[in-house]
TORDREN-93374 format. One record per residue: residue number from 1; y negated, x, z negated of N, C-alpha, C, O in turn. Coordinates in nm, 3 decimals, always signed. Layout:
TORDREN-93374
+--------+---------+---------+---------+---------+---------+---------+---------+---------+---------+---------+---------+---------+
! drenlo !     nyy !     nxx !     nzz !    cayy !    caxx !    cazz !     cyy !     cxx !     czz !     oyy !     oxx !     ozz !
+--------+---------+---------+---------+---------+---------+---------+---------+---------+---------+---------+---------+---------+
!    NUM !       Y !       X !       Z !       Y !       X !       Z !       Y !       X !       Z !       Y !       X !       Z !
...
+--------+---------+---------+---------+---------+---------+---------+---------+---------+---------+---------+---------+---------+
***
This chain:
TORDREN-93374
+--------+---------+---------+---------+---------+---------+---------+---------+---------+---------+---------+---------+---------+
! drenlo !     nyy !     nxx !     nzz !    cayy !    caxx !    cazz !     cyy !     cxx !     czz !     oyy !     oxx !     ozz !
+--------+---------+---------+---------+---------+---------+---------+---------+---------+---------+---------+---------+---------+
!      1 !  -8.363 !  +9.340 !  -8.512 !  -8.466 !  +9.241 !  -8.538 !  -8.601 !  +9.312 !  -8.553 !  -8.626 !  +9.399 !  -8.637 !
!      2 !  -8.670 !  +9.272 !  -8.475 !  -8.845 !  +9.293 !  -8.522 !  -8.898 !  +9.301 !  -8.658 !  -8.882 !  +9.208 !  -8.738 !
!      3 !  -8.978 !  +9.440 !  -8.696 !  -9.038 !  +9.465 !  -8.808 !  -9.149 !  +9.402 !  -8.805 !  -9.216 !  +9.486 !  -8.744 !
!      4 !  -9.242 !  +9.290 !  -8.831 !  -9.403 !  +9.253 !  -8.816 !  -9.456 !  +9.211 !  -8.929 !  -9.417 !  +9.136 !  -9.018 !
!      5 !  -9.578 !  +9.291 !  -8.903 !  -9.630 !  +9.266 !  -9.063 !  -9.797 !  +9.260 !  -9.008 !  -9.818 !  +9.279 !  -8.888 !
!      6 !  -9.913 !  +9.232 !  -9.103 ! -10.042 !  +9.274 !  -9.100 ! -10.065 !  +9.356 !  -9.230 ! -10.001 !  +9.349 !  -9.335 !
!      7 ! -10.161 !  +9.431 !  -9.201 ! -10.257 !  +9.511 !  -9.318 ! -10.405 !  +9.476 !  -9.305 ! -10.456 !  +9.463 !  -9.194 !
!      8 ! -10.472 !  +9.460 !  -9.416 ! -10.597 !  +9.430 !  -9.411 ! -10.690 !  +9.555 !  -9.507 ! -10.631 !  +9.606 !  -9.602 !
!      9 ! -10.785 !  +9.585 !  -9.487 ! -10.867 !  +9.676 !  -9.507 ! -10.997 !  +9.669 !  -9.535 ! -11.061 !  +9.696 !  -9.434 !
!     10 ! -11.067 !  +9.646 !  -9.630 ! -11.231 !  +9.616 !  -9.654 ! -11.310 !  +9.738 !  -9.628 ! -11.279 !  +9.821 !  -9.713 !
!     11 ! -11.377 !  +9.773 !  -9.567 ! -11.449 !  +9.903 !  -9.587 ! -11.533 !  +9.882 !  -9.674 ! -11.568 !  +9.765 !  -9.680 !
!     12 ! -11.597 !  +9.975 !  -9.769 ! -11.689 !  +9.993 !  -9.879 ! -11.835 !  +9.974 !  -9.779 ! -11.827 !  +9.963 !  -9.657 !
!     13 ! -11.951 !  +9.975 !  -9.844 ! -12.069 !  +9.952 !  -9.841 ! -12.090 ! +10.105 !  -9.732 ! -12.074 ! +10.216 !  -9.782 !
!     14 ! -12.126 ! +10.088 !  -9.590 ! -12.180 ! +10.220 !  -9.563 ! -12.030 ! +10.262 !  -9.489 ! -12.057 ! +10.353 !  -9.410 !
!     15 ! -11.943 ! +10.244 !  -9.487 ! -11.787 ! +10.262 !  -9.419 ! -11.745 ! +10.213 !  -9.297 ! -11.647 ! +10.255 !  -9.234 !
!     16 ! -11.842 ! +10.096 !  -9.252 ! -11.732 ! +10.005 !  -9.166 ! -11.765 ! +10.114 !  -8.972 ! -11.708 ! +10.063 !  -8.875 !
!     17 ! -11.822 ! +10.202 !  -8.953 ! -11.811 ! +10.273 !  -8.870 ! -11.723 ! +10.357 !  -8.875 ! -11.649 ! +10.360 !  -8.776 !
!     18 ! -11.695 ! +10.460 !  -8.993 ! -11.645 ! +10.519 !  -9.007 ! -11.498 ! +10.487 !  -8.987 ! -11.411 ! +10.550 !  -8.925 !
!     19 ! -11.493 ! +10.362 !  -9.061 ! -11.288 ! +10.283 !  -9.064 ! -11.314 ! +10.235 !  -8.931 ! -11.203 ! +10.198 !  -8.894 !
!     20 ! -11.362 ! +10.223 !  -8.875 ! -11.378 ! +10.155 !  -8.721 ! -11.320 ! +10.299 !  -8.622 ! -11.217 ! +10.312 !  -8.556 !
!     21 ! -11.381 ! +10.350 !  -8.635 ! -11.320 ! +10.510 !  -8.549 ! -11.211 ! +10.518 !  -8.613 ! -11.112 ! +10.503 !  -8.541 !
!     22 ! -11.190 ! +10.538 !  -8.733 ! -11.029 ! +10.562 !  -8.758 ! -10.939 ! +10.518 !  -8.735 ! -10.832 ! +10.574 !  -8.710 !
!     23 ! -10.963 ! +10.402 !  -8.737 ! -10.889 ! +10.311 !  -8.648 ! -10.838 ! +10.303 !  -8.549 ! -10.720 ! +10.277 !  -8.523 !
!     24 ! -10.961 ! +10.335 !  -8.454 ! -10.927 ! +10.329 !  -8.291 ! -10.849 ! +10.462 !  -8.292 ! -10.734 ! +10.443 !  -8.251 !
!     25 ! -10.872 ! +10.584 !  -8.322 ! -10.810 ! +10.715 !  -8.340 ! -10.653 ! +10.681 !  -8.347 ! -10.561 ! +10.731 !  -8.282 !
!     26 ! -10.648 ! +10.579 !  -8.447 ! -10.494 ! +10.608 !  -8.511 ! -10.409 ! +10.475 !  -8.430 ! -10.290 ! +10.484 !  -8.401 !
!     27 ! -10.484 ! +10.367 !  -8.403 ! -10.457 ! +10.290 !  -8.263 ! -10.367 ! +10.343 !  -8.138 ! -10.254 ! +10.307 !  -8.106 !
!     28 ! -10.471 ! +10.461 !  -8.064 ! -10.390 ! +10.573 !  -7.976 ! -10.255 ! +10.587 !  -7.986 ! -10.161 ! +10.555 !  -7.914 !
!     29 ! -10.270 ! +10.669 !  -8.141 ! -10.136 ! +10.754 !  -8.170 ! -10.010 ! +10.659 !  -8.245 !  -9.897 ! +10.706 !  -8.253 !
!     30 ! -10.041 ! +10.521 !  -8.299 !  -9.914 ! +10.422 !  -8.318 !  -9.854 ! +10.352 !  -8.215 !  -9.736 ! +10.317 !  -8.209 !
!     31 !  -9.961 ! +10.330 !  -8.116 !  -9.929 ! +10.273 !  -7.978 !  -9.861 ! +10.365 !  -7.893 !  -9.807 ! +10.305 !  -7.800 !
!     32 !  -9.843 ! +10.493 !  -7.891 !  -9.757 ! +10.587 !  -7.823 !  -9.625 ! +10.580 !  -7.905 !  -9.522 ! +10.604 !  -7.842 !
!     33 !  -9.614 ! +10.552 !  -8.028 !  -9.484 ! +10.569 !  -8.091 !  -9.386 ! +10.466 !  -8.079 !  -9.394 ! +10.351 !  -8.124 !
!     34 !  -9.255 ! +10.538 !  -7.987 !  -9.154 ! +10.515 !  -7.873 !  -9.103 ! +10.345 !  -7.938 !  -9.099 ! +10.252 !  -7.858 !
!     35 !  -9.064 ! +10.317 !  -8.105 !  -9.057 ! +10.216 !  -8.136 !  -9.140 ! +10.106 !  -8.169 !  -9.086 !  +9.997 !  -8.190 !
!     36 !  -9.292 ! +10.120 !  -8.179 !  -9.395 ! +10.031 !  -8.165 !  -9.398 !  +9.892 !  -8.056 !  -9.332 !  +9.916 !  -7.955 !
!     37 !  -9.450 !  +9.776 !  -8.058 !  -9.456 !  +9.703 !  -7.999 !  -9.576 !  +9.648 !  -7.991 !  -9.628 !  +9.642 !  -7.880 !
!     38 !  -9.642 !  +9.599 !  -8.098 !  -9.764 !  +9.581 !  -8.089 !  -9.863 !  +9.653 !  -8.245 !  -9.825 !  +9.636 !  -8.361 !
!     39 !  -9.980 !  +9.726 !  -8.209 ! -10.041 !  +9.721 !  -8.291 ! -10.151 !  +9.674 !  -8.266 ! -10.189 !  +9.731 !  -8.164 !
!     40 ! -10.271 !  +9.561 !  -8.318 ! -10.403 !  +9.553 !  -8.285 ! -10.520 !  +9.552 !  -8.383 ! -10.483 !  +9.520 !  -8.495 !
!     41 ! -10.623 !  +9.574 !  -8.377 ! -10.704 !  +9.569 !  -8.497 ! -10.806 !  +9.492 !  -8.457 ! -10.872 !  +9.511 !  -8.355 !
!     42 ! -10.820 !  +9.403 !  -8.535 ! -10.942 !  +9.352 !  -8.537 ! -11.035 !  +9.327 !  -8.675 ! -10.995 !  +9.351 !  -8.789 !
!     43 ! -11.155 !  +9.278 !  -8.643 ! -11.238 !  +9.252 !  -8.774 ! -11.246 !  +9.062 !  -8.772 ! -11.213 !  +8.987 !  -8.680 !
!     44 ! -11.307 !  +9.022 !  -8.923 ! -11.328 !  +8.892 !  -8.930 ! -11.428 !  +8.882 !  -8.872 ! -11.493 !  +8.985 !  -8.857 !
!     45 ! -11.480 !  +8.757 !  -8.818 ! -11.591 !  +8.707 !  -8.769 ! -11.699 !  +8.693 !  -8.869 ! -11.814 !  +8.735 !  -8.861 !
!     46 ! -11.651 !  +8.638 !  -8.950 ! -11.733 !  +8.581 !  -9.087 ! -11.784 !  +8.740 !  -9.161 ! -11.890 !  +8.755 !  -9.221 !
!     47 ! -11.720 !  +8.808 !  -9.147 ! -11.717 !  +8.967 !  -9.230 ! -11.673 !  +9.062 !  -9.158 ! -11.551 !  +9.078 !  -9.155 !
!     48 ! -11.768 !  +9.161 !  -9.074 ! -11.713 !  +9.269 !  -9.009 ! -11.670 !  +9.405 !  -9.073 ! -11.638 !  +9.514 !  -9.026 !
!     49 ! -11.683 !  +9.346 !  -9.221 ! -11.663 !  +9.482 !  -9.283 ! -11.466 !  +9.487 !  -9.325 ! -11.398 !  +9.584 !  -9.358 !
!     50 ! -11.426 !  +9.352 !  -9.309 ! -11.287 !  +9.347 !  -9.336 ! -11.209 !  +9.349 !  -9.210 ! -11.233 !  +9.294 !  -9.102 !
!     51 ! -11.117 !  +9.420 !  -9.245 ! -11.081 !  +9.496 !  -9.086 ! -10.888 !  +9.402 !  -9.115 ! -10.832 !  +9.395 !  -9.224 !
!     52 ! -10.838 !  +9.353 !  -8.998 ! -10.682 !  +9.319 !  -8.972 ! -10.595 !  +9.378 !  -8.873 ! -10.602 !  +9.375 !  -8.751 !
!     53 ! -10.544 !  +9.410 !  -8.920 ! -10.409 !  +9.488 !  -8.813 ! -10.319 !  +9.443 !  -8.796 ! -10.263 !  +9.427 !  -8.905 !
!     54 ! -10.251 !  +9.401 !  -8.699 ! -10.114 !  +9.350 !  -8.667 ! -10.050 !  +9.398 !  -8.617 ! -10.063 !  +9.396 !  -8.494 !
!     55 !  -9.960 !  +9.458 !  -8.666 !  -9.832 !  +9.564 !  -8.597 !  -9.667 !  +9.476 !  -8.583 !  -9.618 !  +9.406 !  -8.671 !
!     56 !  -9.629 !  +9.496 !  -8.496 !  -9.468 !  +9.508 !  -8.505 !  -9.420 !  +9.632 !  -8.419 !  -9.484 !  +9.703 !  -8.341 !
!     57 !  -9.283 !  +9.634 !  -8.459 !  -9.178 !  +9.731 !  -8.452 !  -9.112 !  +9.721 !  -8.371 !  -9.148 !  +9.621 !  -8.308 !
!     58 !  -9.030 !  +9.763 !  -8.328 !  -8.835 !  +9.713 !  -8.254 !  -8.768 !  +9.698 !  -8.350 !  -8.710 !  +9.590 !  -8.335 !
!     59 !  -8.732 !  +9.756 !  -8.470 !  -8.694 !  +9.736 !  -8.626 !  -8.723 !  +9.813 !  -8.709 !  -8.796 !  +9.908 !  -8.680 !
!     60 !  -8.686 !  +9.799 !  -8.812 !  -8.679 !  +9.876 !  -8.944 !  -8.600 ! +10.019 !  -8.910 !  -8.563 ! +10.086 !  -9.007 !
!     61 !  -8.576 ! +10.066 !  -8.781 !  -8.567 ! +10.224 !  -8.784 !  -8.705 ! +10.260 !  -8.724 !  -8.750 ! +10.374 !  -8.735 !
!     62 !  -8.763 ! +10.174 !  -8.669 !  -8.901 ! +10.200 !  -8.588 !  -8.985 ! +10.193 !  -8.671 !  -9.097 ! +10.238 !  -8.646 !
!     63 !  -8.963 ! +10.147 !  -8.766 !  -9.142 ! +10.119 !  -8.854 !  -9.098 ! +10.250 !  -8.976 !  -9.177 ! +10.333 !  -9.020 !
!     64 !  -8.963 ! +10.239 !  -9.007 !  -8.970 ! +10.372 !  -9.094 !  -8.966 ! +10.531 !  -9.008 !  -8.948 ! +10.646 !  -9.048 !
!     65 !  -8.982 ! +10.495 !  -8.924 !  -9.038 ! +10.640 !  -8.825 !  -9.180 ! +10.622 !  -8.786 !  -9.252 ! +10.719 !  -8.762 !
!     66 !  -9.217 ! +10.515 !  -8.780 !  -9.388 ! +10.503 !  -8.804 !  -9.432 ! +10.557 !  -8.921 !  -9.520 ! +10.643 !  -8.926 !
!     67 !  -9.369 ! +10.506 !  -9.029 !  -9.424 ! +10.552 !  -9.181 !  -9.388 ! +10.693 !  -9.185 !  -9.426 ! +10.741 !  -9.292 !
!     68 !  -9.339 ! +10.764 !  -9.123 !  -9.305 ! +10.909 !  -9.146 !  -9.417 ! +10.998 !  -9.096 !  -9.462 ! +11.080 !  -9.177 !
!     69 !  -9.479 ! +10.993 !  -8.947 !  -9.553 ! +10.981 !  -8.892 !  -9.704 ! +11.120 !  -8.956 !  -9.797 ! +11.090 !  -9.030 !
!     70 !  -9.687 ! +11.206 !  -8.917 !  -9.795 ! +11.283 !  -8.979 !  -9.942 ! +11.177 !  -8.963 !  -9.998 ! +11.134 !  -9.064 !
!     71 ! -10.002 ! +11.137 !  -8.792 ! -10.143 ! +11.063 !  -8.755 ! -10.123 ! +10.972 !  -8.926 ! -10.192 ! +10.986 !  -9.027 !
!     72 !  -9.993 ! +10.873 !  -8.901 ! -10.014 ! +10.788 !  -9.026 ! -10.075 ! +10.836 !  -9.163 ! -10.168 ! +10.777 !  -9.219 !
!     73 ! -10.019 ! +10.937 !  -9.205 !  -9.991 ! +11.001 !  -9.343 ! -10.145 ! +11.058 !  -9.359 ! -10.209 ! +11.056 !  -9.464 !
!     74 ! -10.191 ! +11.110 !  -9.236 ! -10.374 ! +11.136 !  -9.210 ! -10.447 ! +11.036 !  -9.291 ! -10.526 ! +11.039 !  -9.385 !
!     75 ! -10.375 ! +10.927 !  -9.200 ! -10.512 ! +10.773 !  -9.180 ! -10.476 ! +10.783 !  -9.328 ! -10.581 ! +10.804 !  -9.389 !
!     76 ! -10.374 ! +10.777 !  -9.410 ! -10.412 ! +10.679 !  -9.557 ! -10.455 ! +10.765 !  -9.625 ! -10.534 ! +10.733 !  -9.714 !
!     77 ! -10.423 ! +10.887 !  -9.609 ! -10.482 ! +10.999 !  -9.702 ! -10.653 ! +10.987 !  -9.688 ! -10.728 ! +10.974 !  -9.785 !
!     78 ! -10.693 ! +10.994 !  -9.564 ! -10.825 ! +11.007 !  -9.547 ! -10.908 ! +10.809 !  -9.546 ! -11.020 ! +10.785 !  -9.500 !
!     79 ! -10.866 ! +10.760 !  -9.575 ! -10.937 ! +10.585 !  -9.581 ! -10.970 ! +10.583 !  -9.743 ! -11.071 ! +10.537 !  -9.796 !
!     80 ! -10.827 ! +10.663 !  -9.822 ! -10.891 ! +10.647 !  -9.956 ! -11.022 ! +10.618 ! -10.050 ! -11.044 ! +10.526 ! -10.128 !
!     81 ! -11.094 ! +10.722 ! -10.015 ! -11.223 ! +10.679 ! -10.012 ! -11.304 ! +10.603 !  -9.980 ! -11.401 ! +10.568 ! -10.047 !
!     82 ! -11.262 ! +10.554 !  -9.830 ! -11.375 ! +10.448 !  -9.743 ! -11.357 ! +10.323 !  -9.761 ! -11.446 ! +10.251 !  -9.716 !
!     83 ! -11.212 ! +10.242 !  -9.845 ! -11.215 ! +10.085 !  -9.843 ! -11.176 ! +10.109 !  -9.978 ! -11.149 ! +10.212 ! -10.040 !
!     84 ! -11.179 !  +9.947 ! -10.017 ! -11.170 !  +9.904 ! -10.124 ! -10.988 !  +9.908 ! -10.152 ! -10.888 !  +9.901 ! -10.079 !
!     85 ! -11.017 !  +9.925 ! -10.311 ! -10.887 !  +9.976 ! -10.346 ! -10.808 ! +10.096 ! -10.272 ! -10.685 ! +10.098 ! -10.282 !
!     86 ! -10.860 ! +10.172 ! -10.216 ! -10.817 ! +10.291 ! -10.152 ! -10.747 ! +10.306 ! -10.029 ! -10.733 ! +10.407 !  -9.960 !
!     87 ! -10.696 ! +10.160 ! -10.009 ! -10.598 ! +10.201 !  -9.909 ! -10.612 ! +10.034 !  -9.841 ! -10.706 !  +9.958 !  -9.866 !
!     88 ! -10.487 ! +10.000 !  -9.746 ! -10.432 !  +9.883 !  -9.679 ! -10.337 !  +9.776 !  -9.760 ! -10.226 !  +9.805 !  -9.805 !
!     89 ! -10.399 !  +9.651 !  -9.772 ! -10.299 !  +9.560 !  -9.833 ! -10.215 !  +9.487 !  -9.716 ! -10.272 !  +9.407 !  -9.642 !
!     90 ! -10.069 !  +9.520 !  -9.703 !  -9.972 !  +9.481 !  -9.607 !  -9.885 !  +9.392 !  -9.693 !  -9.832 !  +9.401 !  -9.804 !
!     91 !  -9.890 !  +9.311 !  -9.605 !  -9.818 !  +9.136 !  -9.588 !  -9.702 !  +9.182 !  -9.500 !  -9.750 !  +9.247 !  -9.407 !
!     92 !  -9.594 !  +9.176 !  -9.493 !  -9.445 !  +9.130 !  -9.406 !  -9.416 !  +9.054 !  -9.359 !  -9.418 !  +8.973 !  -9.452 !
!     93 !  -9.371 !  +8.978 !  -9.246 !  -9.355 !  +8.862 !  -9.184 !  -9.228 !  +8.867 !  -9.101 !  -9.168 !  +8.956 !  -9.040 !
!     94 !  -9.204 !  +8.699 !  -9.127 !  -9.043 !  +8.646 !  -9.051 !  -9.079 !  +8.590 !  -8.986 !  -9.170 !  +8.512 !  -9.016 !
!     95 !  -9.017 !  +8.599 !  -8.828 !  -9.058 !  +8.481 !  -8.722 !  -9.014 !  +8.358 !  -8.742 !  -8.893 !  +8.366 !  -8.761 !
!     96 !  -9.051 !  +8.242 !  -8.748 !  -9.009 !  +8.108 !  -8.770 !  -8.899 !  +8.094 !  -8.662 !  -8.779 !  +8.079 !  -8.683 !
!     97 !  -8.973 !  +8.103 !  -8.526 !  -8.938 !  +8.034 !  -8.397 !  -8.975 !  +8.178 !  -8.292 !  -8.960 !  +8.171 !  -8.170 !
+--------+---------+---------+---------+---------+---------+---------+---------+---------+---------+---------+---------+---------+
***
């Protein structure tokens, strides 16, 4: 079964370029990883400083080999600083239909 979830991300005052490249950087390197299916990022319309990601998996062996992931272990180490609350707030999701 499919792993899909979103993460959302505020960049701080002075950040949202910076999480914008990191992004796309780390975009590259989740989208090459063999169990990935979709990752995309986008920003709100209303607020370009809050950033959404939507990823799924092939399953829960794919997303816990994503989370293993040195690029990954980069991105959160280094965002700490740049958004609010330090890091990504991730939501989990069940397909209805």
């Amino acid at each position: 079964m499919p792993k899909t979830l979103y993460a959302t991300l505020k960049a701080l005052p002075g950040q949202r370029e910076t999480l914008r490249g990191l992004l796309t950087a780390l975009a590259k390197d989740v989208r090459a990883e063999p169990g990935c299916e979709r990752f995309k990022v986008y920003t709100l319309a209303s607020d370009p400083d809050l950033f959404h990601v939507e990823e799924t998996y092939r399953d829960d062996a794919a997303f816990a080999a994503h989370m293993a992931t040195e690029h990954g272990k980069i991105f959160n180490q280094t965002i700490t600083p740049l958004v609010e609350g330090g890091g990504s707030e991730v939501v989990f999701l069940d397909a209805v239909i």
